[in-house]
C-alpha positions in Angstrom: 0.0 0.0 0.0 1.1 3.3 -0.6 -0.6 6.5 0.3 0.5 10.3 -1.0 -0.8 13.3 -2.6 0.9 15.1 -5.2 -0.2 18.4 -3.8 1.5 18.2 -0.4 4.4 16.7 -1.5 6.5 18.7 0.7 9.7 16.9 1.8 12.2 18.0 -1.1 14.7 18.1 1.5 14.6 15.0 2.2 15.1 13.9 -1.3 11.2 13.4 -2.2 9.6 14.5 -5.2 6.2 15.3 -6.4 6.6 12.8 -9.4 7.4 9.9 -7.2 3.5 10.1 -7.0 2.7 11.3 -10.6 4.7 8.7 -12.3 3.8 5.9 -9.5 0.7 4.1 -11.9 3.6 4.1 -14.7 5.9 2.2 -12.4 3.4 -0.3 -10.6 0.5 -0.8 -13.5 -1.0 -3.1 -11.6 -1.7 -0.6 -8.6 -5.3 0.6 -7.6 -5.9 4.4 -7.4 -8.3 5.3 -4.8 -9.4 9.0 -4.8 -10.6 11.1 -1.2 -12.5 13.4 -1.9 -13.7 14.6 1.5 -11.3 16.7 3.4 -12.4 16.3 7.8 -9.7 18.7 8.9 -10.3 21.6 7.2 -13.6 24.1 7.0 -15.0 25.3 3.2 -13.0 28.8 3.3 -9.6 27.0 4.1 -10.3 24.4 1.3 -11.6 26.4 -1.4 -8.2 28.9 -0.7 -5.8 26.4 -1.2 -7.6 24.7 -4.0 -7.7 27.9 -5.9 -3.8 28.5 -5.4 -2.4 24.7 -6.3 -5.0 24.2 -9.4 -2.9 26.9 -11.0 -0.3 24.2 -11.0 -0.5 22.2 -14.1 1.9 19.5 -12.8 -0.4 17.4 -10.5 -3.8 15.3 -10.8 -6.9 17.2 -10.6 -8.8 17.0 -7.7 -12.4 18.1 -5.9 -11.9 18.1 -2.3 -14.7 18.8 -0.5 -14.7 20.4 3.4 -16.5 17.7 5.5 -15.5 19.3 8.6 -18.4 20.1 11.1 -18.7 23.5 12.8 -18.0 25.6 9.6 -16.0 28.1 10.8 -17.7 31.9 10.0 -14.6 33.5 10.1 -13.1 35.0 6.9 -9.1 34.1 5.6 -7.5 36.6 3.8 -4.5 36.0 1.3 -2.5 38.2 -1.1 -0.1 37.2 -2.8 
């Protein structure tokens, strides 16, 4: 089993690389690709934030996380970039 997402593929420090997951179907055919959609942690504003910065990547799968997370949280996040 293997679990990643291409998106938080954080650790290039430690030698880890984004297309270790994009490539990973290429390497193991045979592999299953199960897809979560439903993000627990996070509320909608936090979500829908970072999924309008990283789809502006064109180097990763497309995804549709949804905020699951209970309590919605009414305050506002700002970012400027």
């Amino acid at each position: 089993m293997c679990v990643g997402d291409d998106d938080q593929a954080i650790y290039a420090f430690r030698g880890s690389n984004p297309a270790f997951i994009l490539e990973f179907k290429q390497d193991y055919p045979s592999a299953q690709i199960v897809h979560l959609h439903a993000n627990y942690r996070s509320h909608h504003t936090i979500v829908a934030s970072a999924d309008a910065i990283i789809k502006k990547n064109q180097h990763r799968y497309e995804k549709d996380v949804k905020s699951r997370a209970r309590g919605e949280n009414s305050s506002d996040a700002f970012l400027s970039i």
